[in-house]
matplotlib code that plots the C-alpha trace (Angstrom):
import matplotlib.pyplot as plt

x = [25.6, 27.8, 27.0, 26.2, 26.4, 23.3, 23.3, 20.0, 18.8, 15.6, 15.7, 12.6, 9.5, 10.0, 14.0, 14.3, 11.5, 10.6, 13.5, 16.7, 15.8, 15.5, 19.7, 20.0, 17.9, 19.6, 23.0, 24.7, 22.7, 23.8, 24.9, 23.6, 27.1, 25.8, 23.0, 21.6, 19.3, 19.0, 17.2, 19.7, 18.5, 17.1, 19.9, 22.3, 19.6, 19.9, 23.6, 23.3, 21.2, 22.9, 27.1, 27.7, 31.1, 30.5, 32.0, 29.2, 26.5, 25.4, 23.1, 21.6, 21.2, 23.6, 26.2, 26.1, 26.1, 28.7, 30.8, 32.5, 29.9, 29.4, 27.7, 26.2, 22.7, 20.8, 17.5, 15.6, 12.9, 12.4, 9.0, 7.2, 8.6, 11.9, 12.3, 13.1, 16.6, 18.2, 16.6, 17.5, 21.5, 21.8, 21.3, 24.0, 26.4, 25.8, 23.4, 21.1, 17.2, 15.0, 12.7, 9.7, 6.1, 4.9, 7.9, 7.1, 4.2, 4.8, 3.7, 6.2, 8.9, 7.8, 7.9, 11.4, 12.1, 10.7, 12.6, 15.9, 15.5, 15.6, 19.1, 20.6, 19.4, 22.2, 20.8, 18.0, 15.0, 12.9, 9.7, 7.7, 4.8, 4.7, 1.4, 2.3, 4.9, 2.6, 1.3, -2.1, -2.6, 0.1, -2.6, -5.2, -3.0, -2.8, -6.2, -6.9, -3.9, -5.5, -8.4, -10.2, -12.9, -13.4, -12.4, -11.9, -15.2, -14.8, -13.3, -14.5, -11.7, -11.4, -8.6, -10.1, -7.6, -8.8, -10.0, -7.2, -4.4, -6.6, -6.0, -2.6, -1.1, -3.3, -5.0, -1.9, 0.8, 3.0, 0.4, -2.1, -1.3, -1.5, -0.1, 3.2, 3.1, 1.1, -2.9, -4.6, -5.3, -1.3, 0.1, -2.0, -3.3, -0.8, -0.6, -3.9, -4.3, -0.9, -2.6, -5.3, -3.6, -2.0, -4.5, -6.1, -3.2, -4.6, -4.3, -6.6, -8.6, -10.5, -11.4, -13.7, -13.7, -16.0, -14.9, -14.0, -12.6, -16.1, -15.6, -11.9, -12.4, -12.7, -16.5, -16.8, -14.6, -17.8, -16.5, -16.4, -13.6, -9.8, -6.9, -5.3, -6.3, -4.5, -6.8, -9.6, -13.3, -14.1, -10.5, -12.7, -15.0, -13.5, -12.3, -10.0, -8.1, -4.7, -4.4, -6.6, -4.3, -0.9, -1.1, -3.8, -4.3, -0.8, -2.9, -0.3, 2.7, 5.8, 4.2, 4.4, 8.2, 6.9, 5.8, 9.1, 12.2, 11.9, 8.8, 8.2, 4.9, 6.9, 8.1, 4.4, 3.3, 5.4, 4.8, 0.7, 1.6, 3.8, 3.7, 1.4, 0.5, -1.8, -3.5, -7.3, -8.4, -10.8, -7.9, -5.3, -4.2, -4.9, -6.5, -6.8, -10.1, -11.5, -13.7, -13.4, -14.6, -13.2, -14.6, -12.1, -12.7, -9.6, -8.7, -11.1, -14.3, -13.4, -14.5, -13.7, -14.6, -12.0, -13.2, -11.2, -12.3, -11.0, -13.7, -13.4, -12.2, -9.8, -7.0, -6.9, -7.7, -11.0, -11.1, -14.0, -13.3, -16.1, -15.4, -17.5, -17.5, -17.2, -16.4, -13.5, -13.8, -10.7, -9.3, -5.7, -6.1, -7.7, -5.4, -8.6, -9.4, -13.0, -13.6, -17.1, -17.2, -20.7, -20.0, -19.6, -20.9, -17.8, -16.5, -13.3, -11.7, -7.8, -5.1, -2.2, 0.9, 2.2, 5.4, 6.1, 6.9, 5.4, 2.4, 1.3, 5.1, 5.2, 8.2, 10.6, 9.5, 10.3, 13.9, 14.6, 13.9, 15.9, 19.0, 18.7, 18.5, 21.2, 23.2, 23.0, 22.2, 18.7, 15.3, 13.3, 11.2, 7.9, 7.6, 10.1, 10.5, 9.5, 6.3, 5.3, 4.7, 1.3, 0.7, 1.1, -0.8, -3.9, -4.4, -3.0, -5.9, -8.5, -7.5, -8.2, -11.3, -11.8, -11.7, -13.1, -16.0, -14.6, -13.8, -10.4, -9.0, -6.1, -4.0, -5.6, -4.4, -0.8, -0.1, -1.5, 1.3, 3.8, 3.1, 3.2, 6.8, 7.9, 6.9]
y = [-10.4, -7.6, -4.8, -2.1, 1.9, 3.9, 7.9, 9.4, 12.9, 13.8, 12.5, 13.3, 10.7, 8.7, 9.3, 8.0, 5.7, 3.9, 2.8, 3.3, 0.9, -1.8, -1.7, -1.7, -5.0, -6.2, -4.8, -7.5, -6.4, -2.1, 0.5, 4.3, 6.1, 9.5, 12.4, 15.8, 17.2, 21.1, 20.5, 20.3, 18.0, 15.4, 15.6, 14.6, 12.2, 10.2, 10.7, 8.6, 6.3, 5.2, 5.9, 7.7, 10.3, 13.5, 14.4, 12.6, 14.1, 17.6, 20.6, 20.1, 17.9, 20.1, 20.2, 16.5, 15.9, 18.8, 15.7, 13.1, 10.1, 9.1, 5.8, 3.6, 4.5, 7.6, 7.3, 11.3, 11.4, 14.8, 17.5, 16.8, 20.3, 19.3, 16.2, 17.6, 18.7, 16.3, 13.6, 15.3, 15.9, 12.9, 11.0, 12.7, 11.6, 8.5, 7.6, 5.1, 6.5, 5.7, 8.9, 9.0, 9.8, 11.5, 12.2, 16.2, 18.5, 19.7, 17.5, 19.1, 17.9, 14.7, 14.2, 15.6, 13.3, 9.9, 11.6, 11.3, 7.8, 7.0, 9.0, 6.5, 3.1, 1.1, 3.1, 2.0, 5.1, 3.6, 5.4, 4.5, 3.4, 0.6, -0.7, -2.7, -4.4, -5.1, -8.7, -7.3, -5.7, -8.5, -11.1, -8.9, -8.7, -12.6, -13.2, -10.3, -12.3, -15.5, -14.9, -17.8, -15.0, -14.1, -10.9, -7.0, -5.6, -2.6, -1.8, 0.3, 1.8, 3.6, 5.3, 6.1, 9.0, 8.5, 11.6, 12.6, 11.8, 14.4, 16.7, 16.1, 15.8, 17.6, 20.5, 21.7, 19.9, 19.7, 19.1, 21.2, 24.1, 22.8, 25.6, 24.8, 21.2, 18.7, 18.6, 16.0, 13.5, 13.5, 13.7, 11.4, 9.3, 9.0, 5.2, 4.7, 6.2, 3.8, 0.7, 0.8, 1.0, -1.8, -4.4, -3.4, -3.3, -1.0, 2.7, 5.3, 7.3, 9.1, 10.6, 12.8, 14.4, 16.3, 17.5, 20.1, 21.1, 21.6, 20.7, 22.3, 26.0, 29.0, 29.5, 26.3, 28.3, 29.4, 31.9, 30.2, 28.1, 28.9, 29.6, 26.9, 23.6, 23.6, 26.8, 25.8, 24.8, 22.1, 20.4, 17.6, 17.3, 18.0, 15.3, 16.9, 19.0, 18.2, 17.5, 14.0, 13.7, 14.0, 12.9, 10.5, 8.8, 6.7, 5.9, 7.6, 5.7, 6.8, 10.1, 11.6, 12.2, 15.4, 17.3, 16.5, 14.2, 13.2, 12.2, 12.5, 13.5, 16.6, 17.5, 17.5, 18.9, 22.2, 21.7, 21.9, 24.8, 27.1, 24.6, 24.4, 20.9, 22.8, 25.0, 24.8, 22.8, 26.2, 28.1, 26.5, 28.2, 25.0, 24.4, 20.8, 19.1, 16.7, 15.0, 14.0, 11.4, 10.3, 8.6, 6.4, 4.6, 2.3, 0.7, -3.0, -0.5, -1.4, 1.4, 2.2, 4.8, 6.5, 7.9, 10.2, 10.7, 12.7, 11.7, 7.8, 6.3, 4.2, 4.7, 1.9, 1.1, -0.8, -2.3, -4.5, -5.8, -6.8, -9.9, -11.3, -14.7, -13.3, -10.6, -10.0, -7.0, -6.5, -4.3, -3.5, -2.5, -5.8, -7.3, -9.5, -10.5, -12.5, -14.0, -15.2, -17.3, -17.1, -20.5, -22.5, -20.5, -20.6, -18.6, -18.2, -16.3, -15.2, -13.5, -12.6, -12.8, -10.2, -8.3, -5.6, -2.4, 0.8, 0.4, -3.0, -4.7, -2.4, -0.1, -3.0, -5.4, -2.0, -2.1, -5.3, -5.2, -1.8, -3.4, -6.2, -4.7, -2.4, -5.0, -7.2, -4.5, -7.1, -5.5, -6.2, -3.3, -2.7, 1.0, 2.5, 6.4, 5.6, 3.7, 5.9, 9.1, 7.8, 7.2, 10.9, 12.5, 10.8, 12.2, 15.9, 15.4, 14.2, 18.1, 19.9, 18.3, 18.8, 22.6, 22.7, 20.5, 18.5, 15.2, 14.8, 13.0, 11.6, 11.9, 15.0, 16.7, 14.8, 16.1, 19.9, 19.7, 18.7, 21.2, 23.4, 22.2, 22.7, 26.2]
z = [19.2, 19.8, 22.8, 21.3, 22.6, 23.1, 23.8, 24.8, 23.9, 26.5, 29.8, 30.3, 31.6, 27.8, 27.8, 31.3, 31.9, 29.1, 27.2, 28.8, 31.7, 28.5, 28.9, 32.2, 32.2, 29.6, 30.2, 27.9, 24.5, 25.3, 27.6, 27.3, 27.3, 26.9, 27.4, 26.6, 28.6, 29.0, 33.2, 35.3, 37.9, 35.3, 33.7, 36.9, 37.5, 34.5, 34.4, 38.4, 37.3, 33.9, 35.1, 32.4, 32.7, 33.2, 29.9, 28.0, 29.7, 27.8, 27.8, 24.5, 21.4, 19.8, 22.1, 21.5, 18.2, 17.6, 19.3, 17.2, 16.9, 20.8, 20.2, 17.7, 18.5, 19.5, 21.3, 20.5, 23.4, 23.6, 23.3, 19.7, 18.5, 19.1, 16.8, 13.6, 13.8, 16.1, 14.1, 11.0, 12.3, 13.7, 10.6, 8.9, 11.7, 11.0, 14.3, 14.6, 15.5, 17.7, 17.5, 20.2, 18.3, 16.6, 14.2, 14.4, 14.8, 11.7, 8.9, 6.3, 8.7, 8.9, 5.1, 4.9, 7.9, 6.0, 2.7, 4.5, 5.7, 2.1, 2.0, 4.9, 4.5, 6.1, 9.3, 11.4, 11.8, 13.9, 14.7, 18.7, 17.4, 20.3, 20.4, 17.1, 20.0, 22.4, 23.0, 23.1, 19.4, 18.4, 18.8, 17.1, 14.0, 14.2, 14.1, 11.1, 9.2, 9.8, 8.1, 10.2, 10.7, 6.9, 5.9, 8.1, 7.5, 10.1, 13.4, 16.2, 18.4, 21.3, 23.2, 26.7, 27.8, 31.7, 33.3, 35.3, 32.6, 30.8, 33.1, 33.9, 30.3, 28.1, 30.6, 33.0, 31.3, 28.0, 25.6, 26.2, 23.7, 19.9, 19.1, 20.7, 20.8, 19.2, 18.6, 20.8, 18.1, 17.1, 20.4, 22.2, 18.8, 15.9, 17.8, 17.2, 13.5, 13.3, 14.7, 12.4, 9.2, 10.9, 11.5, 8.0, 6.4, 3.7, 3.2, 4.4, 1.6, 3.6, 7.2, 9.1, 12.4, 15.0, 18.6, 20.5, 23.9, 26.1, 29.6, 30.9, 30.4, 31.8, 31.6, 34.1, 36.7, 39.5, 42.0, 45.0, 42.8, 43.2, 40.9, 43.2, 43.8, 47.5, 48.2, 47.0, 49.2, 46.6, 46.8, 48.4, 45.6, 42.7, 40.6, 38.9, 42.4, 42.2, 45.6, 44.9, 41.3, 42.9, 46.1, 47.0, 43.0, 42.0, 38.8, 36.7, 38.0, 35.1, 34.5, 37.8, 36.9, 34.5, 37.9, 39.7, 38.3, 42.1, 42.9, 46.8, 48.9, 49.9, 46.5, 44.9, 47.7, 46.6, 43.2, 43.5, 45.4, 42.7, 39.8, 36.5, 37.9, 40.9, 38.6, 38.5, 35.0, 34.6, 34.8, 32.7, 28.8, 27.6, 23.5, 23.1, 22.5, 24.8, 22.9, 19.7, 17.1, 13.5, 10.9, 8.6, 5.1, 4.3, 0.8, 0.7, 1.3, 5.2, 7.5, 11.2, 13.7, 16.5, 19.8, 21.8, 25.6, 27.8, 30.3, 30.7, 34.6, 32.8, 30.8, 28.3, 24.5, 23.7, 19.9, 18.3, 14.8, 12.4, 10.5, 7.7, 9.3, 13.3, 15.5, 18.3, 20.9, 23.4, 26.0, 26.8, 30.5, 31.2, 28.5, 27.4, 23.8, 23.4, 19.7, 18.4, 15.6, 13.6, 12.0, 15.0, 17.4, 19.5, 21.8, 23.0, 25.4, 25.4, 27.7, 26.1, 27.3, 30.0, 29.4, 32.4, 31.3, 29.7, 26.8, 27.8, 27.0, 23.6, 25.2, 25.5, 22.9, 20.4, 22.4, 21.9, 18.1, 17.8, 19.7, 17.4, 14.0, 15.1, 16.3, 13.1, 10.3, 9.5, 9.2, 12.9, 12.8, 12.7, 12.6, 10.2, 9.3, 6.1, 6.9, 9.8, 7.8, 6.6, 10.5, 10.5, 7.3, 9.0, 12.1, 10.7, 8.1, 11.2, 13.0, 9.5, 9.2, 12.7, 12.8, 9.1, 9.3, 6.0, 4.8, 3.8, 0.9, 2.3, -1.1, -1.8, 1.5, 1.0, -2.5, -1.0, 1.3, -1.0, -3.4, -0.7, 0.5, -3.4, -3.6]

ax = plt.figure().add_subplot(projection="3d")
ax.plot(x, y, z, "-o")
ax.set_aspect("equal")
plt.show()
């Protein structure tokens, strides 16, 4: 197996974190030889970190891949609005993809995006869909495949967004506008709309939605409150106060990098103090809901129902699956699966295996197929372009019927926005 090249457009927490470190454990399979990154200091950052020369290291994806081809494989880990065109460019230089989720906040790009994955099939478009990696949903999909249990009758799932990743992500950070980045059940969900077409393994017909954003907004702001959580008499109290967040909680590990690329005491200390990260939640111009709950019927007549919490003390996934013959509930923080058979009334309890890095294993388990199919030009993957954009018509069609009150016809609202694209 040769050692292949990697250049790396985002060096953001996903660019940086989550990936990349994959080759410097592994620094046999690849090497990350180049990177764009329009913030200065994350940019030198991951330029240190990874040795690349200075003359590989770039202001933007298009001072990049203006270039000559740098590498064999490009890694695109930038915001959700910014996928499109170096995904799209890429392509046509003859890159490699490794595109972070979703694919775009723009459906119509999406479908153009899966439409030219067709146009390059000698090169990988892989989609980070990485729960499908994970040891955790891994042995799920084992035990639906089985079919020891009789057949998928309906699955209850939960994605349990954890109070103060709520806050930090979706209420003072980059996702909390839709209407810049991503709605919440794209950004945060298109892995979970993703994961249950996967253990199914049929298509979605049709879905329904209800939320809203209730808690995080300015009506909740009382007047003995502050703009500023470091100013603020109920800093103390206050679940959400920064202060408690940034500088007492380390419960967000890796994502603590998107309030400083150098994340010291002192350096949050002054970025609670002038940053977006130290705003009060009341006080923030955030959109996104915080609650929100989808109903799904899949080919087979199985059905399953999707919960969205902002206002869980965990961040974790919890999944029950309905056989005809048994039932299995799990949950990835406690990476614990417990299966019930009716006919024998057993029970048994298992642990899968634990693989350290980001998504419960997923983020280098995804790596280490990428490196491979790139390295051999055989199929590995999991999460294609091409089979990901279904991954992304669903939870599009779970917003519309979110803030329409509708149930959507899955290819109904896909051949809308076709004919839409046509026109």
């Amino acid at each position: 197996m040769k050692k292949i090249s990697v250049a790396v457009i985002g060096a953001g927490v996903r660019g940086t974190n989550a990936y990349a470190p994959y080759l410097l454990e592994n620094p046999t399979l690849g090497q990350v030889v180049a990177v764009a990154e329009p913030n200065e200091e994350k940019r030198n950052n991951f330029k240190n970190r990874y040795n690349i020369k200075e003359e590989n290291t770039f202001y933007s994806y298009k001072d990049l891949l203006s270039k000559d081809k740098l590498a064999d494989a490009l890694i695109i880990a930038t915001n959700d609005e910014q996928h499109y065109e170096p995904a799209q460019m890429a392509l046509k230089k003859g890159y490699h993809i490794l595109l972070e989720k979703p694919m775009s906040n723009k459906l119509e790009e999406v479908i153009k995006l899966g439409e030219l994955a067709k146009k390059y099939p000698n090169q990988v478009f892989m989609i980070c869909h990485v729960l499908r990696y994970t040891p955790f949903f891994s042995e799920l999909k084992k035990i639906v495949d089985s079919k020891e249990l009789g057949q998928l009758v309906s699955i209850q799932h939960n994605e349990n967004i954890g109070y103060y990743h709520y806050a930090h992500s979706y209420t003072r950070g980059n996702w909390r506008d839709s209407n810049k980045t991503s709605p919440l059940v794209l950004a945060k969900s298109c892995h979970d709309m993703d994961i249950l077409l996967w253990l199914t393994g049929k298509h979605c017909k049709y879905i329904s939605s209800f939320g809203s954003l209730s808690h995080m907004i300015e009506e909740n702001f009382q007047e003995d409150m502050s703009d500023r959580c470091v100013n603020c008499i109920k800093k103390e109290f206050c679940p959400y106060s920064a202060k408690k967040i940034y500088l007492q909680d380390n419960r967000l590990k890796a994502s603590l990098y998107a309030v400083d690329s150098n994340p010291t005491n002192e350096n949050f200390k002054k970025a609670i103090t002038t940053g977006p990260y130290g705003k009060c939640v009341y006080k923030c111009d955030n959109n996104v809901a915080d609650h929100m709950v989808s109903i799904l019927e899949f080919e087979n007549n199985i059905t399953a129902t999707f919960n969205l919490y902002a206002f869980t003390n965990d961040c974790s996934r919890t999944t029950k699956l309905m056989f005809t013959h048994g039932e299995v509930g799990g949950n990835s923080l406690k990476n614990v699966i417990e299966v019930h058979n009716f006919g024998d009334r057993n029970h048994m309890i298992i642990h899968p295996k634990i693989i350290k890095s980001g998504h419960g294993g997923g983020d280098f388990k995804l790596m280490e197929d990428f490196i491979k199919s790139v390295n051999n030009g055989e199929s590995h993957i999991k999460t294609s372009a091409i089979d990901s954009i279904e991954s992304h018509v669903m939870p599009f069609a779970a917003e519309y019927s979110r803030l329409n009150h509708k149930v959507v016809d899955i290819n109904k609202f896909l051949k809308h926005k076709l004919e839409e694209m046509e026109k």
